[in-house]
C-alpha positions in Angstrom: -23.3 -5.1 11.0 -25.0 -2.4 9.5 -23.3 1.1 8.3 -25.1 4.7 9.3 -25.7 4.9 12.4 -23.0 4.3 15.7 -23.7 4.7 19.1 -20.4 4.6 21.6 -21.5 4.5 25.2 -18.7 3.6 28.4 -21.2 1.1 30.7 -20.4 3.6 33.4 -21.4 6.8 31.4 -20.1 9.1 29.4 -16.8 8.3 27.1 -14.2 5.5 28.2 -10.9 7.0 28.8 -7.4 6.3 26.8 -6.3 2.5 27.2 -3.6 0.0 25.8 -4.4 -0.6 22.4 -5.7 -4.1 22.3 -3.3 -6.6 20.3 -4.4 -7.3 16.4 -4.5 -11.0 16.0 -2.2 -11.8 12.8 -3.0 -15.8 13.3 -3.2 -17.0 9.8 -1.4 -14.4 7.6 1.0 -14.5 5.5 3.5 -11.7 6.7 6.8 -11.5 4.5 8.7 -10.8 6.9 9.6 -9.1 10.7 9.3 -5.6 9.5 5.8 -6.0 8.1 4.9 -7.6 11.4 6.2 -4.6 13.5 4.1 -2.2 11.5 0.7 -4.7 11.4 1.6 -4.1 15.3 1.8 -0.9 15.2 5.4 -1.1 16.3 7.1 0.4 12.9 6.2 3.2 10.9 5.5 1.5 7.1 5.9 4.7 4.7 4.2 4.1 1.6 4.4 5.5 -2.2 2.0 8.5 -3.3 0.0 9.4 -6.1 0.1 7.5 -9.6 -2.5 9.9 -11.7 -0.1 13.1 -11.5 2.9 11.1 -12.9 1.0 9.7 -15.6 0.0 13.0 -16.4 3.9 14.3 -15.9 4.8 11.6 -18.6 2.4 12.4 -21.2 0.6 9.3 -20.5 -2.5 10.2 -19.0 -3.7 11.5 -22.1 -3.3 7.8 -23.9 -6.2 7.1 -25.0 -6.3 4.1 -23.0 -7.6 3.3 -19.3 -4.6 3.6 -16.9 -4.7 0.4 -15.5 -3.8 -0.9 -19.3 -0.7 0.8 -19.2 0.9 -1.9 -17.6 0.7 -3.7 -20.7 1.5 -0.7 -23.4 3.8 1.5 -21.2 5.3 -1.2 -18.7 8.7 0.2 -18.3 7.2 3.6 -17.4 5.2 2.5 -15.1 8.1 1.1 -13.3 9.8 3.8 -13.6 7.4 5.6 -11.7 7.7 2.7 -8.7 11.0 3.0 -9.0 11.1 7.1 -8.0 9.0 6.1 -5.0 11.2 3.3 -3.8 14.5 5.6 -4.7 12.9 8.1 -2.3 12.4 5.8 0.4 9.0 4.4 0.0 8.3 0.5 1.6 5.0 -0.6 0.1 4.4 0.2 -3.7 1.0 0.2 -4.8 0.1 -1.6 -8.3 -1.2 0.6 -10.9 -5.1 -1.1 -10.6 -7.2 1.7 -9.2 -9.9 0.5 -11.7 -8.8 -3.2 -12.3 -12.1 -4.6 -11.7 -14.6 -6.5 -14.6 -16.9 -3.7 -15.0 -14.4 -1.3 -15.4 -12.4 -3.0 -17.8 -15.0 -3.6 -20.1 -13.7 -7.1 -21.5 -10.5 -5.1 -22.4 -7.9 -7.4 -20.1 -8.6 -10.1 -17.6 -8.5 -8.8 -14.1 -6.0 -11.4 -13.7 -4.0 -9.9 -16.1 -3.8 -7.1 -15.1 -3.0 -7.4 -11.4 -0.1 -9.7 -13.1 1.4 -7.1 -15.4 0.9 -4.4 -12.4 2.8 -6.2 -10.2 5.2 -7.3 -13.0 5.9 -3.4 -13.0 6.3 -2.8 -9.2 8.5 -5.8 -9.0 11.1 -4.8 -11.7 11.1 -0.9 -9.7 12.6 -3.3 -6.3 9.5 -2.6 -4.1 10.3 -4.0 -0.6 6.2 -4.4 -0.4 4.0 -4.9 -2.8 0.4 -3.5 -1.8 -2.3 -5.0 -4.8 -4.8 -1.7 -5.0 -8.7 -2.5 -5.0 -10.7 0.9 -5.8 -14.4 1.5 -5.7 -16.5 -0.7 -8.4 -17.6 2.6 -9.8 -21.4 1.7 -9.5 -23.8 2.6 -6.3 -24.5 -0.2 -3.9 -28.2 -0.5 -2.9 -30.3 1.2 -2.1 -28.6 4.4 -3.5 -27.6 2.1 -6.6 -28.8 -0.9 -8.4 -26.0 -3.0 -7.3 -26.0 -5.5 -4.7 -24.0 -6.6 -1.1 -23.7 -9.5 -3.2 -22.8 -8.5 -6.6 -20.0 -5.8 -5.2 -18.6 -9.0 -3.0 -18.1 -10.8 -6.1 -16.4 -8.3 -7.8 -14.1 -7.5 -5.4 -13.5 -11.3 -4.8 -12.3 -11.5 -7.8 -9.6 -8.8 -7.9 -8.7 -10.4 -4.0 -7.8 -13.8 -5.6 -5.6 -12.0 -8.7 -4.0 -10.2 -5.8 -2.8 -13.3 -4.1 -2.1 -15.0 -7.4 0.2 -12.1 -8.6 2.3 -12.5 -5.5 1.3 -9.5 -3.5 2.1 -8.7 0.3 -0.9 -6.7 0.6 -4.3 -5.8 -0.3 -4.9 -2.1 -0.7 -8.6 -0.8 -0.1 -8.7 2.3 -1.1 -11.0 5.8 -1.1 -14.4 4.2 -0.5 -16.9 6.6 0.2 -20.2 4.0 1.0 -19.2 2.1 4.1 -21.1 -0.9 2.6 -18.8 -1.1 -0.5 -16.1 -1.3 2.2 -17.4 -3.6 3.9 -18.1 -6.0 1.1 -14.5 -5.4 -0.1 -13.2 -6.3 3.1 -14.7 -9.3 3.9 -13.9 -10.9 0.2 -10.7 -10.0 1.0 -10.8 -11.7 4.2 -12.3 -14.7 2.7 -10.4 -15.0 -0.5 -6.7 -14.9 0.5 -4.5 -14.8 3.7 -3.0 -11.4 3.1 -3.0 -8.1 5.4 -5.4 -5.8 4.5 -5.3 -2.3 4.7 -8.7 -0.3 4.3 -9.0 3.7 3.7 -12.1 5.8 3.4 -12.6 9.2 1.8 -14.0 12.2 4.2 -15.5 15.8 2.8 -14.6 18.8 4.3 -18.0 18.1 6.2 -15.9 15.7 7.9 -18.0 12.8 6.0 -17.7 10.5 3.4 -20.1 11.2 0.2 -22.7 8.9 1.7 -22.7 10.2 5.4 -19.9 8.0 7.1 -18.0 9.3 10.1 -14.5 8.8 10.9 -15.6 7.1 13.9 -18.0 5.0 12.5 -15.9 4.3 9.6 -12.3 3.3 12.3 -14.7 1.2 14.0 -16.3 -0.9 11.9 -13.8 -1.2 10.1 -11.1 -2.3 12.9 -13.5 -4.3 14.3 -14.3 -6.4 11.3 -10.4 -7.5 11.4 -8.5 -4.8 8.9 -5.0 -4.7 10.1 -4.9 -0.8 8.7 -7.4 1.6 8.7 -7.9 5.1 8.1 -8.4 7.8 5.3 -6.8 8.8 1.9 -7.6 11.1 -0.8 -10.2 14.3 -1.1 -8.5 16.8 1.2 -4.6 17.8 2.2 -3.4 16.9 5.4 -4.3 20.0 7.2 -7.6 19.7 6.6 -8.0 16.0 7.3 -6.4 16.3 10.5 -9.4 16.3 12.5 -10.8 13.2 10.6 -7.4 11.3 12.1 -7.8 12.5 15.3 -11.2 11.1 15.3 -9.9 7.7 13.5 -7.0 6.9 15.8 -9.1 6.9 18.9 -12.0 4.6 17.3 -9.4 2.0 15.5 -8.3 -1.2 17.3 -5.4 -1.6 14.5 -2.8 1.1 12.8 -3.6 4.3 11.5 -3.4 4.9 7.3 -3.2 8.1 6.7 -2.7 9.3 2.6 -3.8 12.5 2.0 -3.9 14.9 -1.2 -1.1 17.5 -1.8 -4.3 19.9 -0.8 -7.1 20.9 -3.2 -6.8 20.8 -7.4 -6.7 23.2 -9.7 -5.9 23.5 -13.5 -3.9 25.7 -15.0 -3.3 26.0 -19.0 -5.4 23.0 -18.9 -3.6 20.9 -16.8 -4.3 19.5 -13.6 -2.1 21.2 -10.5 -2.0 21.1 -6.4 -1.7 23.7 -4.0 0.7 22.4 -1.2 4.3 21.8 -1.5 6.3 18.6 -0.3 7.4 20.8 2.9 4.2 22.2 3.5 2.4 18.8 3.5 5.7 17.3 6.2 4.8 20.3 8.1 0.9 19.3 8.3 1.8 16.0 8.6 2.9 16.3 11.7 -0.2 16.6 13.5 -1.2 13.0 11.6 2.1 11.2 13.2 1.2 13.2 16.8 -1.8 11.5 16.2 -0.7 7.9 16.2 -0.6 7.6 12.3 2.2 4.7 11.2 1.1 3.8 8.3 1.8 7.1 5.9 1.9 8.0 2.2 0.2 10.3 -0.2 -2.5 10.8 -2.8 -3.3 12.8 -5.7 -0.8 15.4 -6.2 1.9 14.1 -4.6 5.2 12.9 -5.8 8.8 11.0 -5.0 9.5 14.6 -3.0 6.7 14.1 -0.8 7.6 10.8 -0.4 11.4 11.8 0.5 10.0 14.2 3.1 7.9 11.2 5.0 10.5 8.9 4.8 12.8 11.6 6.5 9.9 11.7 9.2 9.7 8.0 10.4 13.2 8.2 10.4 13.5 11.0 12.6 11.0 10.0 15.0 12.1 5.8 14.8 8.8 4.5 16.4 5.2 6.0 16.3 3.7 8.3 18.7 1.2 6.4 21.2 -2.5 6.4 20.5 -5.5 7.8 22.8 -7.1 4.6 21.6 -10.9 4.9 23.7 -12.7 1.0 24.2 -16.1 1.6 24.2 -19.2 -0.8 24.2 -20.1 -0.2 20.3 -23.7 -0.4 18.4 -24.2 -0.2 15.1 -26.7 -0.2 12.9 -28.8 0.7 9.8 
């Protein structure tokens, strides 16, 4: 299944009409519990934490000289403590402090084993309901923008799969790929290396692309189709200005909607690192994502426990998610 190109055509002409979400098949998983099931059904909203990089940076810690994900080890009960806010302020699924836990990004310094064990060590001790192990990018280009290979990315990614499962996580995180390949690979170790659920997001421009050219469309369907049991976008953008790009998502995806957006666009100030919309303002644009179909929510760089609050105040309000215009259509892709 290649990655640039899509072509969605209804047999009959012209685009298929809203339809009954078809049923993800959870056969096989390892679900902890009925909760978790609901939401992989897209029956419960799941609300999860928000951003780990602005409370670093809150604590003084971001400036330690050290990689973030080796905080675990030097500044453990901190890094809790930071769960902990999330999970005080209503959040389900904690994500482990690993953005960049993988070999070539660790540079020898910690095993990625080790790490995913501290990291989860550190959301366990905050009470997390749901433990979500995060997989970033590799930080290297894939082929043929890149030197590194389908192959090569798969192994990575492999390996950070099988310290997920080993650490005792619920779920495995993909998160803000920008090559549709890299996801892809990600995915599919993931699929083949443990029986988790696995949640995938992608990162969109305000072109309405990722870096390397990927629709949301494209993105939601490939994705969903390859057997994710979330999909949809984080990072880059506020939710205002990613509406649009969930729109497009919840009618391509045959599983839940992820939404996580920023707390809108950065900006330093006396040399430190701030973000332009509030916790209300980002509920109030939020709204359009739950309208949308969105059930699996949280937040991204710039957000905070208060952002968190005001999401968790929102699935409660509205109890169940708002129905999808999910479109089945006879799908190409290609490269």
């Amino acid at each position: 299944m290649g990655d640039s190109v899509c072509a969605h055509k209804e047999l009959t002409g012209g685009w298929a009409k809203a339809a009954q979400l078809p049923r993800p098949d959870l056969s096989g998983l390892a679900i902890k519990d009925g909760h978790l099931k609901r939401a992989l059904l897209g029956q419960d909203f799941l609300v999860v934490d928000g951003a780990m990089g602005t409370q670093l940076q809150e604590r003084g810690l971001a400036d330690a000289g050290q990689i973030p994900e080796l905080l675990n080890f030097s500044h453990p009960d901190d890094i809790a403590a930071i769960h902990k806010a999330y999970v005080d302020a209503g959040a389900e699924v904690i994500t482990t402090n690993t953005f960049g836990a993988n070999r070539l990004k660790l540079e020898g310094a910690a095993s990625v084993e080790e790490v995913y064990r501290a990291a989860v060590g550190c959301a366990r001790a905050a009470g997390a309901p749901y433990i979500a192990g995060d997989v970033g990018p590799t930080g290297a280009l894939l082929e043929p923008m890149g030197t590194m290979s389908f192959e090569e990315a798969y192994d990575l990614f492999a390996e950070q799969v099988r310290a997920v499962a080993a650490a005792g996580c619920d779920v495995v995180l993909i998160e803000t790929m920008a090559d549709l390949r890299e996801a892809k690979a990600a995915l599919l170790a993931a699929q083949e290396n443990c029986d988790l659920p696995v949640f995938a997001t992608m990162t969109f421009g305000e072109d309405g692309r990722t870096f390397l050219g990927t629709s949301p469309e494209v993105a939601a369907e490939v994705l969903s189709s390859m057997g994710a049991h979330a999909v949809g976008l984080n990072c880059s953008l506020g939710p205002a200005e990613l509406l649009g790009a969930a729109q497009d998502m919840a009618r391509r995806s045959r599983c839940p909607l992820m939404v996580q957006p920023n707390a809108g666009l950065p900006r330093v100030e006396d040399g430190v690192t701030v973000f332009d919309v509030s916790p209300e303002d980002f509920a109030a644009a939020m709204e359009g994502m739950l309208d949308a179909g969105a059930s699996v929510i949280g937040g991204c760089c710039g957000t905070s426990p208060e952002y968190t609050r005001e999401l968790r105040r929102m699935a409660d309000a509205r109890r169940v998610p708002a129905p999808r215009a999910y479109e089945p259509a006879c799908v190409l892709c290609s490269a």
